[in-house]
C-alpha positions as CSV (number, residue, x, y, z in Angstrom):
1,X,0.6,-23.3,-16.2
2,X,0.3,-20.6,-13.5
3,X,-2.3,-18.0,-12.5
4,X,-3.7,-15.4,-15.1
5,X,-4.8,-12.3,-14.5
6,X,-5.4,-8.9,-17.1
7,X,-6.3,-5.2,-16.3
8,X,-9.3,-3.9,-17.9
9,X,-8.9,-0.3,-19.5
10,X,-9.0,2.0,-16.4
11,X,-6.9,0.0,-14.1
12,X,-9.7,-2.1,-12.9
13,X,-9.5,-5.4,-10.5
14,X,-9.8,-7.9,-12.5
15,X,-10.4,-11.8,-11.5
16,X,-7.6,-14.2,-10.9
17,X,-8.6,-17.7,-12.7
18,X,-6.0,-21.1,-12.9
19,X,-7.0,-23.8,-15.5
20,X,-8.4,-26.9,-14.2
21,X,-7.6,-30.5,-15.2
22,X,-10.6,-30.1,-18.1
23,X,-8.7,-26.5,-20.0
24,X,-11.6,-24.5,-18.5
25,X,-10.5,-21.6,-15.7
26,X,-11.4,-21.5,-12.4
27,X,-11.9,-18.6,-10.3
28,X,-9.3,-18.1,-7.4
29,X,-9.8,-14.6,-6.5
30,X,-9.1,-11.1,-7.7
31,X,-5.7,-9.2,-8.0
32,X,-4.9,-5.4,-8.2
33,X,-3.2,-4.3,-11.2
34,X,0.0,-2.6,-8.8
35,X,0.5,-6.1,-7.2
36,X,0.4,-7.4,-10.4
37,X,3.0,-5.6,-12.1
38,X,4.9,-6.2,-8.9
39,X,4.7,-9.7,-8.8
40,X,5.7,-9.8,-12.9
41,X,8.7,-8.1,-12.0
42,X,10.2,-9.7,-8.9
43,X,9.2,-13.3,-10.4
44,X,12.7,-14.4,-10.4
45,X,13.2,-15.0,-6.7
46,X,16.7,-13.0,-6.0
47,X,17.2,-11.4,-8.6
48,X,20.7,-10.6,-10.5
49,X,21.5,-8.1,-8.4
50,X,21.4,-10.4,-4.7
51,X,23.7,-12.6,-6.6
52,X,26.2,-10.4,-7.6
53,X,26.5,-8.4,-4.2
54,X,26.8,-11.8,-3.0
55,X,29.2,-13.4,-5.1
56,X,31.4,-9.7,-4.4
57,X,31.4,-10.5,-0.5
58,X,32.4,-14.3,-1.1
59,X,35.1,-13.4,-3.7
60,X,36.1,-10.3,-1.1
61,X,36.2,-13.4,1.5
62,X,38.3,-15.2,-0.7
63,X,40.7,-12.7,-1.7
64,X,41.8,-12.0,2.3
65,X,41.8,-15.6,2.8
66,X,44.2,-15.8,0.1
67,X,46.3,-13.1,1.2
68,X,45.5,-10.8,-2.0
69,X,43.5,-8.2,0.2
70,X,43.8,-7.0,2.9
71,X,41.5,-8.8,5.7
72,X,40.0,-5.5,7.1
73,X,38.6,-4.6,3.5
74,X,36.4,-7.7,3.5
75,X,35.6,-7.1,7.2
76,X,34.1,-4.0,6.4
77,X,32.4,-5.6,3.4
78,X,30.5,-7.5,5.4
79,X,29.9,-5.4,8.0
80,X,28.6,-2.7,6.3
81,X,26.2,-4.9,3.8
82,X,25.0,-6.5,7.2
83,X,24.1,-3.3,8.6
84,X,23.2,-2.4,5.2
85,X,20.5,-5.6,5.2
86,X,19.2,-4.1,9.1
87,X,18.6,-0.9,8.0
88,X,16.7,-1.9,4.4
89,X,14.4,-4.5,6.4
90,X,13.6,-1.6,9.4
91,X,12.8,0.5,6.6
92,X,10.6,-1.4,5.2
93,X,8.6,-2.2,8.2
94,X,8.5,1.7,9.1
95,X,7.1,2.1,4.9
96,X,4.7,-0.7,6.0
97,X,3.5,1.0,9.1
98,X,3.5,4.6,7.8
99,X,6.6,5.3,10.3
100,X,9.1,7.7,10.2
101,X,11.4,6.5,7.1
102,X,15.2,6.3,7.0
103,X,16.6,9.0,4.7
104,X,17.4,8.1,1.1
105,X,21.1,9.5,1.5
106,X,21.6,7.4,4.5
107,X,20.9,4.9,2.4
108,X,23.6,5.9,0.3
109,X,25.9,6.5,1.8
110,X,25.8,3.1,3.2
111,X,25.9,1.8,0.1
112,X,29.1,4.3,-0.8
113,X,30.8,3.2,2.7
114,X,31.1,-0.7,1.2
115,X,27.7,-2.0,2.0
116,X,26.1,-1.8,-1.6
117,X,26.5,-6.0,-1.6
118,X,24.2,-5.8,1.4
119,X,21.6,-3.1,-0.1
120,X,21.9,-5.1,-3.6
121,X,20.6,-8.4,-1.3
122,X,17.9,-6.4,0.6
123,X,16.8,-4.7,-2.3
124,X,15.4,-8.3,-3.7
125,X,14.7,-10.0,-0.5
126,X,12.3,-6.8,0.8
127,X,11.4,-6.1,-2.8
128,X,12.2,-2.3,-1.3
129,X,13.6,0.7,-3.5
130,X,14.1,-1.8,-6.3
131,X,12.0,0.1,-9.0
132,X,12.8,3.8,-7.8
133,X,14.2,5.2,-10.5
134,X,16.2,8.2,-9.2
135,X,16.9,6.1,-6.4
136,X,18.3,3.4,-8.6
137,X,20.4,5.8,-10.3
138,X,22.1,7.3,-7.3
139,X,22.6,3.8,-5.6
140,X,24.3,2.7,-8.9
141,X,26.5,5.9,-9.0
142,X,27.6,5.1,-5.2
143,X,28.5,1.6,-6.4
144,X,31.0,2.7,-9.2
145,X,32.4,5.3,-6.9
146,X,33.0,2.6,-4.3
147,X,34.4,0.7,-6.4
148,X,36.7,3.1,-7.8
149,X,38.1,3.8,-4.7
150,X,38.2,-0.2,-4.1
151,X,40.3,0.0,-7.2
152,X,42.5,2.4,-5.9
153,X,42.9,1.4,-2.6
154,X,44.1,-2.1,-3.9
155,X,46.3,-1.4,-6.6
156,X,47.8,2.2,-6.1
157,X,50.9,2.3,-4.7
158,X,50.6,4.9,-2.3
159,X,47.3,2.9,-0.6
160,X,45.5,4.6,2.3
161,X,45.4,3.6,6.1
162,X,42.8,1.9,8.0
163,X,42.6,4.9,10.2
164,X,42.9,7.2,7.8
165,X,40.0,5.7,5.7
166,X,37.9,5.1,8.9
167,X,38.0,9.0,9.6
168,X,36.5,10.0,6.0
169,X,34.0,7.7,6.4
170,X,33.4,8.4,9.8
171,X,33.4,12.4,8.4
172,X,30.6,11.5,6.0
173,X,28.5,9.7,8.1
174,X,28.5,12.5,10.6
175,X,27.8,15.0,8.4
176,X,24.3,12.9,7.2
177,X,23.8,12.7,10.4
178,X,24.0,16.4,11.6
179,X,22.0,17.4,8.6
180,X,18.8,15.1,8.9
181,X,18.4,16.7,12.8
């Protein structure tokens, strides 16, 4: 038995009661209907998608341990969620503090450059852009083109270099960059 709480027509604060030992409640406080629906949704801890970006980095691990890809493809993996994870948590400080935000697309195209498993985890842990629905949409598109070229870069035959791959991304990131000043 946890804490109840309802929303009055109108939106209203409403009180926060938890049962005591006898059935009857017991005033604990008041809640506003926003954190309410925020807590509802995030209840879970995680959340499905911290798992899976997680389980993607450990089976990416895995796979260079094993030899089955290449070792710099996991490296930048992790590197990019990491940075991914920094740049989410500053974020959320500067939404906190009415700072100067980071721009959605360079949010992107972080998550487009390999660090969506990073974004997925700081996503749940700062409960930040996880209910922005156009932003959802476009961080989900970046995933499946990510990991289309994953796909490709694994299994075609003619591959891509390190070098070669850095450059385009390197291209990209540049190009955000010059464009936000």
């Amino acid at each position: 038995m946890g804490t109840k709480a309802r929303v009055a027509p109108g939106g209203t604060i409403q009180p926060v009661t938890a049962p005591r030992r006898d059935g009857r409640a017991e005033p604990t406080g008041t809640i506003a209907p926003a954190r309410m629906a925020r807590s509802a949704r995030h209840a879970g801890g995680w959340g499905l998608g911290a798992t899976i970006g997680l389980f993607f980095v450990i089976a990416l691990a895995l796979g260079a341990i094993a030899g089955r890809v290449p070792a710099w493809v996991a490296l930048v993996y992790a590197v990019m969620s990491g940075i991914s994870v920094l740049v989410y948590g500053l974020d959320k400080s500067a939404a906190m503090a009415n700072r100067r935000r980071t721009p959605e697309r360079s949010l992107h195209l972080l998550a487009l450059l390999g660090g969506w498993p990073g974004a997925l985890l700081a996503q749940s842990v700062f409960r930040h852009k996880s209910s922005k629905a156009g932003f959802q949409w476009m961080f989900r598109l970046t995933v499946v083109v990510n990991l289309g070229v994953l796909t490709w870069l694994l299994w075609s035959r003619s591959g891509i270099s390190l070098d070669r791959l850095l450059l385009v991304g390197w291209q990209a990131l540049h190009s955000v960059i010059t464009r936000g000043q």
